[in-house]
C-alpha positions as CSV (number, residue, x, y, z in Angstrom):
1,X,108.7,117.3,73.3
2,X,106.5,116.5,70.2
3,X,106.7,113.7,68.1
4,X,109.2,113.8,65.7
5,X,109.9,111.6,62.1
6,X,113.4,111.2,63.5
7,X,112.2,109.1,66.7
8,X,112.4,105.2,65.7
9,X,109.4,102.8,67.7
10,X,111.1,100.4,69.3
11,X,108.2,98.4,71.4
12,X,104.7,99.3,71.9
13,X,102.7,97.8,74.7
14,X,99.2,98.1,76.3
15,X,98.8,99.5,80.2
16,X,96.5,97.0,82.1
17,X,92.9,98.2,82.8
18,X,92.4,100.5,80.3
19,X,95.3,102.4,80.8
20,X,96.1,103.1,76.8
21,X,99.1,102.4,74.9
22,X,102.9,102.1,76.2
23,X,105.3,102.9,73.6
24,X,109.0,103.4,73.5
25,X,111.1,105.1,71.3
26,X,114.9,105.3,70.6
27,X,116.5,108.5,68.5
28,X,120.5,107.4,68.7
29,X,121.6,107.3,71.8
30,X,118.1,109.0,73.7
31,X,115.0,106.7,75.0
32,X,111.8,107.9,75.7
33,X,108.6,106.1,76.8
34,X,105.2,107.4,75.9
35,X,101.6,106.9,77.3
36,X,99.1,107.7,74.4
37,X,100.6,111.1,73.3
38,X,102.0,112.6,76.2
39,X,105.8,111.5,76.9
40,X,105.5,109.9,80.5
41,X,109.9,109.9,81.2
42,X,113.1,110.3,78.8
43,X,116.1,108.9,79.5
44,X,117.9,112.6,78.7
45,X,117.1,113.8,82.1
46,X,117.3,111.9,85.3
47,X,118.0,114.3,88.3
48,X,114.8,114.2,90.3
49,X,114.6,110.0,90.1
50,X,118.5,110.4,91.8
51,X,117.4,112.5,94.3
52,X,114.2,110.3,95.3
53,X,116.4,107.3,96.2
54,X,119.1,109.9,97.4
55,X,116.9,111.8,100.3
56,X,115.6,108.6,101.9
57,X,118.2,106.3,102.0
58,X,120.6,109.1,103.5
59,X,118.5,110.0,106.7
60,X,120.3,109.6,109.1
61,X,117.7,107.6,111.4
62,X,117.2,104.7,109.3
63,X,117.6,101.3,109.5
64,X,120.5,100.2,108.7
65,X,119.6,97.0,106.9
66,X,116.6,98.5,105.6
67,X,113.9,97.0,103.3
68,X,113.0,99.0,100.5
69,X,109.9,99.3,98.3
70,X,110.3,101.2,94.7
71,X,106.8,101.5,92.7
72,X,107.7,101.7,89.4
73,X,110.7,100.5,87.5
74,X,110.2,103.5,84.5
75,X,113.9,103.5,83.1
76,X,115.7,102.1,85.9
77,X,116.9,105.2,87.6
78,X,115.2,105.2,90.7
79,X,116.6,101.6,91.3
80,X,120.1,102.3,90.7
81,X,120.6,105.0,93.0
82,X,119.1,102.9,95.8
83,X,121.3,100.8,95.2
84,X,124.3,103.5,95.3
85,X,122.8,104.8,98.8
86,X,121.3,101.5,100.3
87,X,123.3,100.8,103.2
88,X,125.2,97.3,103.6
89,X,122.8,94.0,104.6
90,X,119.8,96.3,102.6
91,X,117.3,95.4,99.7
92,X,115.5,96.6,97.3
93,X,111.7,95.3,95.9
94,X,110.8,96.4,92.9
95,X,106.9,96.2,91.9
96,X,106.3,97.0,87.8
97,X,102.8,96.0,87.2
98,X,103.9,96.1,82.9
99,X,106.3,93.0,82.4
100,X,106.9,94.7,79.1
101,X,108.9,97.6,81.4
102,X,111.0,94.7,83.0
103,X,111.9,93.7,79.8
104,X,113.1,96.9,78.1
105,X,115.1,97.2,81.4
106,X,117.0,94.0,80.8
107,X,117.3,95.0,77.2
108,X,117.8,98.1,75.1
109,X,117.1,100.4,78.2
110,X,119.3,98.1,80.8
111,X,122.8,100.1,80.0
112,X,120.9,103.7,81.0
113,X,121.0,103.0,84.5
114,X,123.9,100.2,84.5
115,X,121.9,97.5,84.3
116,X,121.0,97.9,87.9
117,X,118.0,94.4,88.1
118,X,121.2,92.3,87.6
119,X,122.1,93.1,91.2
120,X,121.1,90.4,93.4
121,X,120.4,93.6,96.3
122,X,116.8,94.1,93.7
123,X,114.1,91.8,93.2
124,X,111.3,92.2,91.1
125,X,107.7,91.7,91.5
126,X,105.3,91.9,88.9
127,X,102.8,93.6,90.9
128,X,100.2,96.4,91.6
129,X,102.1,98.3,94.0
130,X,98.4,99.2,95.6
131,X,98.3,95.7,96.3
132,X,101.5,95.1,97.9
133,X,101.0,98.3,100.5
134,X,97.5,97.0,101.0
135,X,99.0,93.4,102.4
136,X,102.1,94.5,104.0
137,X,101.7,95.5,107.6
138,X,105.0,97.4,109.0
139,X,107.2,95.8,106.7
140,X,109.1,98.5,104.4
141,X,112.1,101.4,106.4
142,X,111.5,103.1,102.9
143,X,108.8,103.7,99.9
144,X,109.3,105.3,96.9
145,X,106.6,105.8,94.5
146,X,107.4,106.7,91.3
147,X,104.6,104.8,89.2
148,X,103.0,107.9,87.6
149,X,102.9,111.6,86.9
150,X,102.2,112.3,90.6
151,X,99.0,112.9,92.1
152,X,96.9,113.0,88.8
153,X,98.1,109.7,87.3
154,X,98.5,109.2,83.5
155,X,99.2,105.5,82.7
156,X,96.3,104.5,84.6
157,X,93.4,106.0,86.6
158,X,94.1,103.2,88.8
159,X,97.2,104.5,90.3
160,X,94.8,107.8,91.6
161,X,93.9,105.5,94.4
162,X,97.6,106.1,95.9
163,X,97.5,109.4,96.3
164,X,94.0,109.3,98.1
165,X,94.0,109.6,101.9
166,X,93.4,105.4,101.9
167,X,95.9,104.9,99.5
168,X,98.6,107.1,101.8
169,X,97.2,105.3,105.0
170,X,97.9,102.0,103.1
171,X,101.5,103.3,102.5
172,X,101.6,104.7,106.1
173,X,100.8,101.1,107.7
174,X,103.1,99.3,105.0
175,X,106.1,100.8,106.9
176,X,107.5,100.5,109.9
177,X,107.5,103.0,112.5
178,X,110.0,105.6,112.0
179,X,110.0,104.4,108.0
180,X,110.1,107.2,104.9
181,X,107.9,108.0,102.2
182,X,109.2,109.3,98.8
183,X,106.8,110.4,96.5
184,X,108.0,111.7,93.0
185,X,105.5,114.4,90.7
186,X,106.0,116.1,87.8
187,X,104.5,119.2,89.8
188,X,103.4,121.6,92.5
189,X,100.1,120.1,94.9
190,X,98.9,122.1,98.0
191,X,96.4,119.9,98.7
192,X,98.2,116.8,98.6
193,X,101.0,118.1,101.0
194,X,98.0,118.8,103.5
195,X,96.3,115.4,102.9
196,X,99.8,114.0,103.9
197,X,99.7,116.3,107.1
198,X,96.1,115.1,108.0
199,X,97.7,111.5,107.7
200,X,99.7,112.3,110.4
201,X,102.6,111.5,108.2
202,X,106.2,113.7,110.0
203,X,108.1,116.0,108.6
204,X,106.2,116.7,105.7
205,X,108.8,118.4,102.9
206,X,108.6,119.4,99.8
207,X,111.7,119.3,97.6
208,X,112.3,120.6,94.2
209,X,114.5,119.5,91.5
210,X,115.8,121.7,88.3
211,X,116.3,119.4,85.5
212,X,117.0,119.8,82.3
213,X,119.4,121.8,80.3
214,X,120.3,125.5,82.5
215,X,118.7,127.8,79.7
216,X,115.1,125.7,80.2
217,X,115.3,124.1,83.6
218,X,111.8,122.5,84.5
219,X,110.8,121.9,87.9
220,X,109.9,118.5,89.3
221,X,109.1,117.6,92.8
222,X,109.7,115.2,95.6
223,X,107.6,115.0,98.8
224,X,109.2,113.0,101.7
225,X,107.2,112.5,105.1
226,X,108.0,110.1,107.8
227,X,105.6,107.3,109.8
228,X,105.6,108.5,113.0
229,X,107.9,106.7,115.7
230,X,105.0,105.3,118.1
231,X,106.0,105.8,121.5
232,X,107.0,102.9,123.8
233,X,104.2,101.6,126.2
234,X,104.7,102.3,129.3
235,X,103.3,99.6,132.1
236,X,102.7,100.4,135.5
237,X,105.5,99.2,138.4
């Protein structure tokens, strides 16, 4: 969508290292949130964020008191349906690198998602997500990563590095064998869905999601893949 007079500023607020200006906007009862000029997520669609806590925390295999890792808050949707999905005696970390995010999300954005950090399943650190995947070894059933645009990051050329073959190993080694990776893009990758392979990363999917109004449907995409489940040593009799 392109700017228009009728879109009131709300907040503006600068990415970390470089990564330009954050700014959202409010036009009655819509939200949007902009990097530089390029709308990075509205609140008037919300499908494929559903489905990327929906697919995970669904699978039959997992844990059921599973730790869960979300990168990115964005507008809160992801987190609330984890929360509608997580299984009982589960939680939810949240990492949002821009504290300015986690404060929109306790204020005029909160009621989008039903105010889903008041729930004392989430907690919320203000992180790097590269940093927490990067110290956690074997600690997370599920990841989500929704900090970006997908594989060609906008907010931040730092968030690249996830998508890289060390940043998916990082991710790969952050969870537990058996664990789920959920990786949201705004579009179609080849190459990234064979970097995953090369990983070793398991049933490697692709899932698209129609959003939008029927008449204009866009396509956005989730890619889930699993850690593999390391086979049990066997020692001699």
């Amino acid at each position: 969508m392109g700017l228009m007079n009728d879109w009131e500023i709300l907040e503006e607020t600068r990415v970390p290292s470089g990564g330009g200006r954050l700014t959202l906007y409010q036009r009655g009862e819509e939200f949007s949130i902009w990097i530089n000029e390029t709308e990075l997520m509205g609140s008037h669609v919300h499908e494929s964020e559903d489905e990327l806590a929906r697919l995970p925390l669904q699978d039959p295999k997992l844990n059921p008191n599973p730790h869960v890792l979300i990168g990115g808050l964005g507008m809160g949707y992801t987190l609330a349906a984890a929360l509608r999905h997580l299984p009982e005696g589960g939680r939810i970390t949240v990492s949002e690198l821009i504290p300015e995010v986690v404060k929109w999300n306790k204020g005029p954005l909160g009621h989008l998602a039903g105010n889903p950090l008041e729930d004392r399943r989430a907690s919320v650190q203000r992180k790097d997500v590269a940093r927490l995947l990067q110290n956690e070894l074997e600690e997370y059933d599920v990841v989500l990563l929704d900090v970006d645009n997908g594989p060609e990051g906008l907010t931040r050329g730092g968030n690249d590095w996830l998508y890289t073959e060390e940043g998916l190993e990082s991710a790969y080694t952050a969870l537990k064998p058996g664990g789920i990776l959920g990786i949201w893009s705004g579009f179609r990758d080849p190459a990234f869905y064979m970097r995953l392979k090369k990983i070793n990363y398991k049933d490697v999917r692709q899932v698209s999601v129609r959003v939008g109004p029927h008449e204009n449907n866009d396509e956005q995409l989730i890619w889930i893949c699993r850690r593999e489940i390391e086979p049990l040593e066997h020692h001699d009799q």
